[in-house]
KOLNUTI-872163 format. One record per residue: residue in three letters; x negated, y, z negated of N, C-alpha, C, CB in turn; residue number from 1. Coordinates in nm, 4 decimals. Each point is the difference from the previous one (the first is absolute). Glycine has a CB too. Layout:
N
Ala:X:Y:Z:X:Y:Z:X:Y:Z:X:Y:Z:NUM
...
//
This chain:
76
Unk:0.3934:-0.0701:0.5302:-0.0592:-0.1159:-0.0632:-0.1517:0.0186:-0.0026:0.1915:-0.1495:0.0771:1
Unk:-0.2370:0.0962:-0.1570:-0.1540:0.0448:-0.0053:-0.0855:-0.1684:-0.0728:0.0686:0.3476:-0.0644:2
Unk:-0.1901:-0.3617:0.1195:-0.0510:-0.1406:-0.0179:-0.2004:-0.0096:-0.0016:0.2794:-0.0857:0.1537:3
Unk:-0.2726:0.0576:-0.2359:-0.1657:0.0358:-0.0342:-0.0979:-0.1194:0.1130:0.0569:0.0756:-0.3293:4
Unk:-0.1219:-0.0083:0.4058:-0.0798:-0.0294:0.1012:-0.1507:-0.0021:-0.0475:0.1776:0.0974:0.1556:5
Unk:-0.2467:-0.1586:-0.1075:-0.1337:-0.0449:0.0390:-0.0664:0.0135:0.0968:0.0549:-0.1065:-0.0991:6
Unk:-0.1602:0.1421:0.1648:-0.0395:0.0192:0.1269:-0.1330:0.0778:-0.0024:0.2402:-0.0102:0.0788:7
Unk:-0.3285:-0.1391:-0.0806:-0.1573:-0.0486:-0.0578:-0.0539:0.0022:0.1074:0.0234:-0.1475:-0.1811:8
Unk:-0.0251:0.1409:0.3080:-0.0575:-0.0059:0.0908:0.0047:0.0897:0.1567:0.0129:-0.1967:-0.1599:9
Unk:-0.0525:0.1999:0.2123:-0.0021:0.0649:0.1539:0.1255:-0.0895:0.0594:-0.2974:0.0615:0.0422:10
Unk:0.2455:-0.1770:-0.0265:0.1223:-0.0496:0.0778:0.0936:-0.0001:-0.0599:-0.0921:-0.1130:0.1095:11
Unk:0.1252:0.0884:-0.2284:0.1051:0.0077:-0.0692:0.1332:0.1179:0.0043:-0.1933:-0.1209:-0.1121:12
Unk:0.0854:0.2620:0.1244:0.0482:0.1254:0.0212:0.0974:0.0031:0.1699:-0.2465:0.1023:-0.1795:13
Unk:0.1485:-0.1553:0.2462:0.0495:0.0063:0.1792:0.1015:-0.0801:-0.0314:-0.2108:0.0120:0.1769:14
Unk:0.2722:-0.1740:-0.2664:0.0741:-0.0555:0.0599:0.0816:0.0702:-0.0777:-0.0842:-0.2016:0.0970:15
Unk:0.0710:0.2050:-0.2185:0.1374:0.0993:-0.0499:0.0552:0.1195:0.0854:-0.0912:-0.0432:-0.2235:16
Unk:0.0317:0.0999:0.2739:0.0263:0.1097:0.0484:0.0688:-0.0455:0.1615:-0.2072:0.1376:-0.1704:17
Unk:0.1435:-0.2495:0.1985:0.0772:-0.0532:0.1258:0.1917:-0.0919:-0.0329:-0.3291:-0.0441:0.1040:18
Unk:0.3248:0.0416:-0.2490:0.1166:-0.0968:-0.0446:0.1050:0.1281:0.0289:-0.1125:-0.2055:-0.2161:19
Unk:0.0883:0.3174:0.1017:0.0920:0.1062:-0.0382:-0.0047:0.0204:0.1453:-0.0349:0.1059:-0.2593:20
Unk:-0.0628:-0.0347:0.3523:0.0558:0.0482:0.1367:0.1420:-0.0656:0.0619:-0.2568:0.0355:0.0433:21
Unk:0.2774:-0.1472:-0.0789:0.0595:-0.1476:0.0484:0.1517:0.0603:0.0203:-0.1655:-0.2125:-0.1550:22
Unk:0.1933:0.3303:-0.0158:0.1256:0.0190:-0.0193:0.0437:0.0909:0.0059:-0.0067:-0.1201:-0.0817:23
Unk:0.0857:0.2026:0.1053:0.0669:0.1289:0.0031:-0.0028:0.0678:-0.1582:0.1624:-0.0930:0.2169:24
Unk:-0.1495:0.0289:-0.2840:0.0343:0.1131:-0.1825:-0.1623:0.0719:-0.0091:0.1992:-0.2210:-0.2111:25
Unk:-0.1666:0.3013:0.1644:-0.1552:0.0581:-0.0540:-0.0266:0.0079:-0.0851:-0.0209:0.0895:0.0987:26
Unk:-0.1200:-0.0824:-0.1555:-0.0889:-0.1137:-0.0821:-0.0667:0.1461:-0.0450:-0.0475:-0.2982:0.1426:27
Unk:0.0402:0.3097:-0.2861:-0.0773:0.0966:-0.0609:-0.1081:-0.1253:-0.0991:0.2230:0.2541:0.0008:28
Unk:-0.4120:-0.1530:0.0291:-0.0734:-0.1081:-0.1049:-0.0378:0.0870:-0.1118:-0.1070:-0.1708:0.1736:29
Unk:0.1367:0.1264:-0.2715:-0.0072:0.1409:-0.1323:-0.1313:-0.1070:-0.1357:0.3921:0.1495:0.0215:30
Unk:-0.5246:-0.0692:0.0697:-0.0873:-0.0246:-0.1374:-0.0414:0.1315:-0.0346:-0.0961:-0.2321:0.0480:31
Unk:0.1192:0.2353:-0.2289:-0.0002:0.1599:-0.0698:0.0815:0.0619:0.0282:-0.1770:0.0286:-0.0071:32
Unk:0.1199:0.0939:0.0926:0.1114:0.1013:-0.0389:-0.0077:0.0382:0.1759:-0.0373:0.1112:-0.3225:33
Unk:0.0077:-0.1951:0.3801:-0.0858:-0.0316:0.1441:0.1666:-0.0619:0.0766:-0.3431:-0.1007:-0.0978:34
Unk:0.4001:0.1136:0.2024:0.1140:-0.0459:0.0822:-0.0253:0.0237:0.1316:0.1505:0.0371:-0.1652:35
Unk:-0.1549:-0.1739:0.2116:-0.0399:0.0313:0.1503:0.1089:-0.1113:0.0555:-0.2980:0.0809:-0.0061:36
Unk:0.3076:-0.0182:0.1818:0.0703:-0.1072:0.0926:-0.0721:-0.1341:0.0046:0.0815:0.1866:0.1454:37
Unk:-0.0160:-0.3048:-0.2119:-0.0760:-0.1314:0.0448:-0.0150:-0.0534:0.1573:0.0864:-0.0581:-0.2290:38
Unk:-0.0084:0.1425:0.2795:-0.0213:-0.0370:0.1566:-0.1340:0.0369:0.0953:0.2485:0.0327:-0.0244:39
Unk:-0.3648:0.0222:-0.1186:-0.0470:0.0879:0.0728:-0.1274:-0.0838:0.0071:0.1304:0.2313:-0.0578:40
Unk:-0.2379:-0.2636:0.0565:-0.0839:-0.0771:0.0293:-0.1279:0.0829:-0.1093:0.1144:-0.0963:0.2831:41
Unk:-0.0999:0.2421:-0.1988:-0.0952:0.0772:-0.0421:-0.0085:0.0486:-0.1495:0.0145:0.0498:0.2297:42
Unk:0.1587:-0.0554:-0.2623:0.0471:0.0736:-0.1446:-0.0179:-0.0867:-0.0710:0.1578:0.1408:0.0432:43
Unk:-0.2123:-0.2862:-0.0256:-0.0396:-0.0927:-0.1146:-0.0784:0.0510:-0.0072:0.0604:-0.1818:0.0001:44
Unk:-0.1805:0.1621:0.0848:-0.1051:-0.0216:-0.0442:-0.0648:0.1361:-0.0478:-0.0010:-0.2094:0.1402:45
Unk:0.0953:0.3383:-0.1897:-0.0161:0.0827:-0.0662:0.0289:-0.0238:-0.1491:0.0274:0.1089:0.2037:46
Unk:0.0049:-0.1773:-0.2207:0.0274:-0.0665:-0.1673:-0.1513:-0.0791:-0.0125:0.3209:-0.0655:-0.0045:47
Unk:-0.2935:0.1033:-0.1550:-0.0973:-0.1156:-0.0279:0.0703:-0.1108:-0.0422:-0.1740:0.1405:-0.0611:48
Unk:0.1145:-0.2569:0.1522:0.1118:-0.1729:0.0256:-0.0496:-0.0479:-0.1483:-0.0166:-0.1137:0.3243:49
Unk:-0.0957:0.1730:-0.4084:-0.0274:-0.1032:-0.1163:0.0836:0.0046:-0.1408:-0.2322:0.0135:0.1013:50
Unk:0.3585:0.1128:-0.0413:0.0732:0.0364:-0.1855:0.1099:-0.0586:0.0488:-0.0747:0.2507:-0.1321:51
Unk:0.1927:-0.2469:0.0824:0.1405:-0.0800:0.0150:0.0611:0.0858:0.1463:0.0614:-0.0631:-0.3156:52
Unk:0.0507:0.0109:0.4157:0.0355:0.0618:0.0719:0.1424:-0.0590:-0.0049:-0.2221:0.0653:0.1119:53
Unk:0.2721:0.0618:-0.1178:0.1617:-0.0477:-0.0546:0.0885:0.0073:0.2150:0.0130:0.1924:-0.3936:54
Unk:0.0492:-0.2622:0.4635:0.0483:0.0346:0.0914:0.2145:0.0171:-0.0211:-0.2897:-0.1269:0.1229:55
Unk:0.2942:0.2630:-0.0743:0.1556:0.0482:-0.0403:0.0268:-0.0274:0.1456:0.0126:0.2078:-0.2149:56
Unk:0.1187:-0.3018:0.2345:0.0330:-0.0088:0.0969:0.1686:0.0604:-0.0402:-0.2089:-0.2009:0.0966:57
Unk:0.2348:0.2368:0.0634:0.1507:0.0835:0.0280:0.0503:-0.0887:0.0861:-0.0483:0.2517:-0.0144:58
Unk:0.0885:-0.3603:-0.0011:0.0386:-0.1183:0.0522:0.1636:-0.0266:0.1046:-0.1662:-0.0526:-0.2382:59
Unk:0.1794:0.0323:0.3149:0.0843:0.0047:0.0881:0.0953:-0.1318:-0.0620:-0.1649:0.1264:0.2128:60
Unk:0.2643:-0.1441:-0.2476:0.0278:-0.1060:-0.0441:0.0535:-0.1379:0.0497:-0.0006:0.1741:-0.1122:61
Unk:-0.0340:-0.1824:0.2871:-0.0005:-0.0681:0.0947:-0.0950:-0.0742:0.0225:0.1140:0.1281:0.0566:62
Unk:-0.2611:-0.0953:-0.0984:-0.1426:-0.0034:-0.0141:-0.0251:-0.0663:-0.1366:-0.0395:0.2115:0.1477:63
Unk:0.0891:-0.1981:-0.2582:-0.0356:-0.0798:-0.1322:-0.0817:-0.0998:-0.0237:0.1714:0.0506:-0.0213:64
Unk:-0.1378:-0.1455:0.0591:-0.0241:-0.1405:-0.0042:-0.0984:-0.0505:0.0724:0.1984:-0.0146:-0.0406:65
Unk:-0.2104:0.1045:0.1511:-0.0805:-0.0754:0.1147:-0.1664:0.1194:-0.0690:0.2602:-0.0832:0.3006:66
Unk:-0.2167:0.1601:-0.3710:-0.1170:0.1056:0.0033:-0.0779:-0.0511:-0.1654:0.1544:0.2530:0.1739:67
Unk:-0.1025:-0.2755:-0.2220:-0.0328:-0.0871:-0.1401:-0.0553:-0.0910:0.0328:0.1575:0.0392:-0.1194:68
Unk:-0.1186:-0.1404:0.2224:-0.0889:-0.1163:0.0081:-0.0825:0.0378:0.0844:0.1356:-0.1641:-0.0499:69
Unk:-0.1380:0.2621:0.1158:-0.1397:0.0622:0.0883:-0.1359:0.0723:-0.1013:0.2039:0.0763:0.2158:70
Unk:-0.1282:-0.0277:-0.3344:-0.0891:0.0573:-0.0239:-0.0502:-0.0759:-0.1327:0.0817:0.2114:0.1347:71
Unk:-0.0770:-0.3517:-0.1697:-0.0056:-0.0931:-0.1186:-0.1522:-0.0762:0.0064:0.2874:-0.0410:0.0028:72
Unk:-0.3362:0.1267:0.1040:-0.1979:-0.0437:-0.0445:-0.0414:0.0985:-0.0334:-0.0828:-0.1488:0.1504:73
Unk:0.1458:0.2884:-0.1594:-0.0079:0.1507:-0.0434:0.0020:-0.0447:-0.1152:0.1049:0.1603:0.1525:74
Unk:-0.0187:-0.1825:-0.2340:0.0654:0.0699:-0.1267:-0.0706:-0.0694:-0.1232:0.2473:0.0475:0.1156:75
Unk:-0.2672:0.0083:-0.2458:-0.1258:-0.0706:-0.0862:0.0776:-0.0115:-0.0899:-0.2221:0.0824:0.0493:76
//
């Protein structure tokens, strides 16, 4: 599943990155041609946060519901 993200700020970056930690599925962040672990703190802020950032998640399907509404101040 894949869901177009936002993530304008410093804090913004830490809490996202503190939500996904939250869950077991792993979280790919794909801006360009650019794919990094979203778990990673550091691998954001190797993107540049100002072009679109698409996040591909590999979703556990036990996790769904609760990870959608976790991540619904993310998504643009």
């Amino acid at each position: 599943m894949k869901v177009n993200i936002k993530l304008d700020s410093i804090d913004k970056v830490r809490e996202f990155v503190n939500t996904v930690n939250r869950f077991t599925s792993d979280f790919d962040l794909i801006s360009g041609r650019y794919v990094i672990d979203a778990k990673s703190i550091m691998g954001i802020f190797s993107l540049d946060l100002s072009k679109p950032l698409t996040l591909e998640i590999h979703e556990n399907n036990n996790e769904k519901e609760a990870l959608m509404e976790a991540l619904e101040p993310f998504i643009s």
